[in-house]
C-alpha positions in Angstrom: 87.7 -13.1 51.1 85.4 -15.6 53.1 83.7 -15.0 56.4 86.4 -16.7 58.1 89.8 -14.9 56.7 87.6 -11.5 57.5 87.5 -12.1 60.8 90.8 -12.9 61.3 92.1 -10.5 59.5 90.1 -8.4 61.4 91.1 -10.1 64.3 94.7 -10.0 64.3 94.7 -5.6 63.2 92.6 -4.8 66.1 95.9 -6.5 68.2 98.1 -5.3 66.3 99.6 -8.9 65.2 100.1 -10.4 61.9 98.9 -13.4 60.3 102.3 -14.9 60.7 102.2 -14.0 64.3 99.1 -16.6 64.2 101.1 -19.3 62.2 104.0 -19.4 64.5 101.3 -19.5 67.7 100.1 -22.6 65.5 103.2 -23.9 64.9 102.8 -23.9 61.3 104.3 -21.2 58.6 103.3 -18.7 57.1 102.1 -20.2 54.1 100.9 -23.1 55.3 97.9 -21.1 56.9 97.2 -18.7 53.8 96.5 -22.4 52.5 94.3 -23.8 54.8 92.3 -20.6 54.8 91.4 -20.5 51.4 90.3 -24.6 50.9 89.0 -26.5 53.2 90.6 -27.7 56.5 90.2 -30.5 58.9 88.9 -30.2 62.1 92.0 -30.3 63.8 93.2 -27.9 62.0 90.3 -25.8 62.6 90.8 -26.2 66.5 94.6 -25.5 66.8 93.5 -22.2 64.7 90.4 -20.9 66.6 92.7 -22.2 70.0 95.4 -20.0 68.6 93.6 -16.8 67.7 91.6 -17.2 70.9 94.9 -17.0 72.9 96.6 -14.2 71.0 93.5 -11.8 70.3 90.5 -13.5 72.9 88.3 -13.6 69.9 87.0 -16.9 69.6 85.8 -18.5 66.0 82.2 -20.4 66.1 80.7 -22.9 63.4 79.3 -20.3 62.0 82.8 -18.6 60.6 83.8 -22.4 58.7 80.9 -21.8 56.7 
């Protein structure tokens, strides 16, 4: 598990949501998400998911966390 999926794993446990609670506040499934977390995403993608986790846990992502 990278940086990244740690922290929102993390995340999402310490509210109590899932990490399809995150995909539907995306708009995207499930699936889709696991996906993108574990290759590389685009940078709008990267935005709608740090906007996202920001709005459902206030824990925002930085630069740092894509790497």
């Amino acid at each position: 598990m990278n940086r990244l999926q740690r922290k929102i794993k993390v995340s999402l446990l310490d509210a109590g949501l899932t990490q399809a609670n995150l995909a539907d506040k995306m708009g995207v499934s499930a699936s889709s998400l696991s996906v993108s977390l574990s290759t590389s995403m685009n940078m709008k993608r990267a935005l709608i998911l740090s906007d996202a986790l920001k709005e459902l846990t206030n824990v925002s992502l930085t630069l740092e966390d894509f790497r």
